[in-house]
Structure formats: C-alpha cells, structure tokens
N, C-alpha and C positions, 0 to 999 in steps of 0.2 A: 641550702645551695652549696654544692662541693665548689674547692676552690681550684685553679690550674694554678699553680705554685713553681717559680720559678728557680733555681741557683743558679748562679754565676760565683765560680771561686777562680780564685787564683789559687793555682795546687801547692804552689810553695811559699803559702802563707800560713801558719798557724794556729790554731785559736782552740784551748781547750780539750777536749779527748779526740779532737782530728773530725775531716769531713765523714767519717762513717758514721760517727757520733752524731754529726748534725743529719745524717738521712735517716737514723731513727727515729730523731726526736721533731724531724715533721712529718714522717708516718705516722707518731701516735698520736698527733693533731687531727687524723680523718679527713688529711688536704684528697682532694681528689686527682688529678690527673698531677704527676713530677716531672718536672723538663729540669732537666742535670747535665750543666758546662762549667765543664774542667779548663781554664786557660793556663801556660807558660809563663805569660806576663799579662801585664793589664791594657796594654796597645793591641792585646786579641780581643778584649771583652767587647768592644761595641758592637762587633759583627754577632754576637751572643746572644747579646739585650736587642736586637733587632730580631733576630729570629724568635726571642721570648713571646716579644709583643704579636709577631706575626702567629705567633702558638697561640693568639687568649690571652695569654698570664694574667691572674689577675691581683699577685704578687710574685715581687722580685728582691730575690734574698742576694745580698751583694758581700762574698766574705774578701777580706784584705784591707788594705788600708785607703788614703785618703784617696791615692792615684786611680785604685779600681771604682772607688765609688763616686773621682771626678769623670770618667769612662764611661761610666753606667748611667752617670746621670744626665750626661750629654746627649744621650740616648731619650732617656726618657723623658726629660724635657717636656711638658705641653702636654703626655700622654693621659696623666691623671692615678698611671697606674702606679701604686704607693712602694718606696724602696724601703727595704728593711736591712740595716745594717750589720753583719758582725766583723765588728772589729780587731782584726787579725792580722793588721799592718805593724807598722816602726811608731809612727806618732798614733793616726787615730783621732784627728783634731776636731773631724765634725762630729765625729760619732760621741765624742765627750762633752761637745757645745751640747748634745741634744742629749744628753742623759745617758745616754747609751756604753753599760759596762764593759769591759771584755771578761765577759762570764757568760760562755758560750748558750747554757739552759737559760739566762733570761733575756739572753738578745735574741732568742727565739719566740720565747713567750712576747715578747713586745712588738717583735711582727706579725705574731697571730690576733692578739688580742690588745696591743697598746694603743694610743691614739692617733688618727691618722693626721697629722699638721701639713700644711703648704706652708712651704719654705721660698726664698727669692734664691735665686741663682746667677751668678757673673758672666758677663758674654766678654770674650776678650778677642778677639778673631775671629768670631764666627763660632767661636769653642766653648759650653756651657764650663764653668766652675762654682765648686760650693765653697771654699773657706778661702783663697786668696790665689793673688797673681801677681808676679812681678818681672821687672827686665832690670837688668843689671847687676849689679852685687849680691843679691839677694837670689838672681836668678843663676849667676855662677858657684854661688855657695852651695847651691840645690843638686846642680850639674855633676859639682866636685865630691857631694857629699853621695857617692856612687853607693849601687846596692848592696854591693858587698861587704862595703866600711860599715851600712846603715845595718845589716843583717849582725854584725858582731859588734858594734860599738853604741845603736840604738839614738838616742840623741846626742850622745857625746860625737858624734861623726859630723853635726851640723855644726858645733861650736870649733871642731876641727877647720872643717874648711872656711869658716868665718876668718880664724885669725889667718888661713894661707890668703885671703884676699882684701884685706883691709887697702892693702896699698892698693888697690888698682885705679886708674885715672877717673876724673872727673869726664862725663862727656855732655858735651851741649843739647839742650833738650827743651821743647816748647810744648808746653801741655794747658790743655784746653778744657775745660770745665763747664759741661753746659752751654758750650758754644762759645765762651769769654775766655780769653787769654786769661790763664793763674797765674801760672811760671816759664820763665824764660828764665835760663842761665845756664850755666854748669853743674852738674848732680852727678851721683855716683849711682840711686837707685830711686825705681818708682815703683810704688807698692800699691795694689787694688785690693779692698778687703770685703769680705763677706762677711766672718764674724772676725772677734778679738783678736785672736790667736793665730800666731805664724808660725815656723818652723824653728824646731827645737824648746816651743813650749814658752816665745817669747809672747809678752803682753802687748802687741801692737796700738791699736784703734781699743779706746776704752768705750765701751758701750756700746760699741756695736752687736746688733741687731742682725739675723738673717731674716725676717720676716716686716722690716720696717719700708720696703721700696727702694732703698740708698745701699750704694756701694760706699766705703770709705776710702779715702784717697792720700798717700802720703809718698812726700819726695824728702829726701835727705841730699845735703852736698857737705856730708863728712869724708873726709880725706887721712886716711893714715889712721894708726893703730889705736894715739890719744884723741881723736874726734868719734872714732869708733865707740872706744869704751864707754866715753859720757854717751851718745847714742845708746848702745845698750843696758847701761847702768840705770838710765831714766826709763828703758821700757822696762826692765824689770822692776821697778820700783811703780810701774803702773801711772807715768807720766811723760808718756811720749811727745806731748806738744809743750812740753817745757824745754824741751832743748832747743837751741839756738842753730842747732844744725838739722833740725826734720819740720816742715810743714805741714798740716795735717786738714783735710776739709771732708767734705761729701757731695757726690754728685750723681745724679741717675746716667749721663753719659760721660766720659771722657775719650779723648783723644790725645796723642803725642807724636811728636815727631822727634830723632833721632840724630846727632850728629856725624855718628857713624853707628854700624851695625851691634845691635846689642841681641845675646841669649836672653829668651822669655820663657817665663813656667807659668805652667796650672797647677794648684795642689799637689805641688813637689815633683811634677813633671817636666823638665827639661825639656824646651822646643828651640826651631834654628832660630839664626838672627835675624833681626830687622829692623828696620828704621822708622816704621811707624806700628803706633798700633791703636785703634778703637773697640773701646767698649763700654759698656754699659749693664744696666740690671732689669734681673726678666723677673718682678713681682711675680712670687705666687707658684712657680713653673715646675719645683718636684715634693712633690708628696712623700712625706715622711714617715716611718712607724716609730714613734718614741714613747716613753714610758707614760703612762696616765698620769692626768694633777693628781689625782688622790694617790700616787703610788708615790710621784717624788716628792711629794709633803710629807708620806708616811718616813722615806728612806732616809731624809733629813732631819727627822723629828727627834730629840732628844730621847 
C-alpha cells in the first residue's frame, strides 16, 4: 500500500545537503502521492499540517527545530497520523530525547521504517507542546534570545539573554496543582516540562518522561545574578531540587494566576502576556517515528 507522504519545512532552516536532497531520498522510498509546504516561519505551518491531514497524509515529515515541530504537532494532536522529525533547527530538544540525529539520510530512514511510539503532549492555553513551557524569566530569556542572535550564536544566544535578565523582579503568583494550592508567593519563573531538557541544553526535571502521563512542574524565586548562578549551577550538575531557590513536583493539571502580566512560551516560542494560565497533559496524543530498540541498542553498543 503506497503511502501519501507529507513535508512541511521551514525554508530557512537547514539540515544536511538541503530540501532537494530530502525530495530525493523520499522518492527512492516508493512513497506514493508527495504533498510539499515550503513555510517563512513556523507561525505558517499549522494552516500546512491542516491541509496535510485534509490531503490523507499518512506521514508528516516536519524539517526545523523545536518551534515547527511545536506547530505541527498542535495540529496533529489526536490524529494518529505519525510525525517524523528532521532536525534542522538551533537546539532540536525533542528530536534528541527521541534518538533522532541530525543526519539528514537517517532521519529519513526512521520515518519510513523506525518505530512508530505515542508520546504525551503539554496543553498550556489551549496550545499542544512537546518539551516545555514557561512564563517569566525563562519566558523573556526565550523572547530576547531573537532569531537572529540564535541563527549566529546557536546556544550561546540563550546563555546571552540569561545573564541580561537575572535581575528582573519577583512577581506574585498562585499556582494550583491538581486542584490544591502548591505555591503562593513571589517567583521570578514557572516552568511546565514534558521531558528533561530546557533551553540552551539545560538539565531541568531529572527523569522526566514524555510518555509517563505527568507534566513536570517547577517555580523558582531566585533574584539577581548570585541566586541565578547556584540555580543554574545545580541544573547543570543534574540537581535541580537541591536548591533552595526552585521547587519542583508533577502534576496532570495545573493552573496560575499572575500578579501582573507575564510573556509565556511554547518550545522556544514567544507568546503575549497574561495573568493566568492552565494546563495540563494530553497522554498518548502524537505519534512519533523514532529509531528502532534494536537499532539504538546497536548504536550505543561498545
């Protein structure tokens, strides 16, 4: 049975000998019908991955980084119909939870032939995410850490706008956990995670899980450059809830409310402010193509 095979790229993103490269190497696959969307940016692609699914598709190759494949997969959501990633963004966060090289001929071979997993997905607004979401510090670091710093600086552009916002104020904030009051106080940032890894490659949430049902949950009320540093110094050392300035738990819903207006992101997306937000996690909701056990047992193997 031929397949209706999807792209969706972002044209100025990257990956390997370029998009003509990749429409060969799913022609010699013997896919059957190609639906081929070229976007400007990744705030074009959902109207793309709509039209996909209305085509049939019955894969959707999604090239760029975390943004297009939070885009695509807000879309797909629920459909069933499995994304296959090439990784051709700045970080690339999910695509490397999930095995996924940036070696354009095997992120191709792994959405023809890899295994197809159900993954959980973050609801923040109304808006699916795959690796995290945050409002506040974390969420102006993202803001500040603009395309074009990110396009020439790569990760050093997050650790940039990091140190321009350490200062910024505490703001009062009540967050909700499965219905119970967690925290009430003053914080600088609240973080929702899907797996580990946050932006710039830091160790947030140890253990986390995208296929475990739980979102990870964490607040900080560090202030200034030296509450900063031990916050970061403990995530890189891979012990985030040892410090005395971040909280850390899990929950399938949450909610917040806001003391004043705070910028919120999806997987490095930049959205306006607001003063509350809910969400929670959609077990099971996008289908994945990631490398076979036998294949990442073999690539690990001594």
């Amino acid at each position: 049975m031929s397949l209706t095979v999807a792209v969706i790229a972002h044209k100025k993103k990257t990956l390997g000998a370029g998009l003509d490269r990749l429409r060969v190497l799913i022609t010699e696959q013997d896919a059957g019908k190609l639906l081929w969307y070229e976007v400007p940016k990744s705030k074009k692609a959902p109207k793309r991955a709509r039209t996909a699914l209305k085509e049939g598709a019955d894969l959707v190759f999604v090239w760029g980084g975390d943004g297009m494949v939070q885009r695509c997969a807000d879309v797909l959501a629920g459909s069933g119909v499995p994304m296959a990633i090439l990784p051709a963004g700045t970080a690339n966060l999910f695509a490397g939870e999930m095995g996924i090289p940036a070696d354009l001929e095997e992120a191709v071979r792994i959405g023809f032939h890899g295994e197809r997993r159900k993954l959980d997905l973050g609801v923040l607004n109304g808006e699916h995410f795959a690796v995290m979401a945050g409002a506040g510090f974390e969420a102006q670091m993202i803001a500040d850490a603009d395309r074009e710093t990110k396009g020439r600086l790569g990760r050093l552009a997050y650790i940039g706008a990091a140190v321009r916002h350490v200062g910024g104020p505490l703001v009062p904030m009540k967050i909700k956990i499965d219905g119970v009051t967690w925290f009430e106080g003053d914080a600088s940032c609240l973080l929702l995670g899907n797996i580990g890894t946050i932006s710039g490659g830091i160790e947030a949430f140890d253990g986390a899980r995208p296929d475990d049902g739980w979102l990870e949950v964490g607040v900080s009320t560090a202030k200034g450059p030296i509450q900063w540093a031990r916050v970061l110094g403990r995530m890189t050392a891979g012990r985030s809830e040892d410090s005395p300035f971040v909280r850390i738990t899990r929950a399938r819903k949450i909610s917040a409310r806001f003391g004043s207006p705070l910028m919120y992101e999806l997987d490095g997306g930049d959205r306006e402010e607001t003063t509350k937000i809910k969400a929670g996690v959609a077990p099971g909701a996008l289908t994945v193509c990631v490398p076979a056990l036998a294949t990442a047992h073999e690539s690990t193997a001594p």
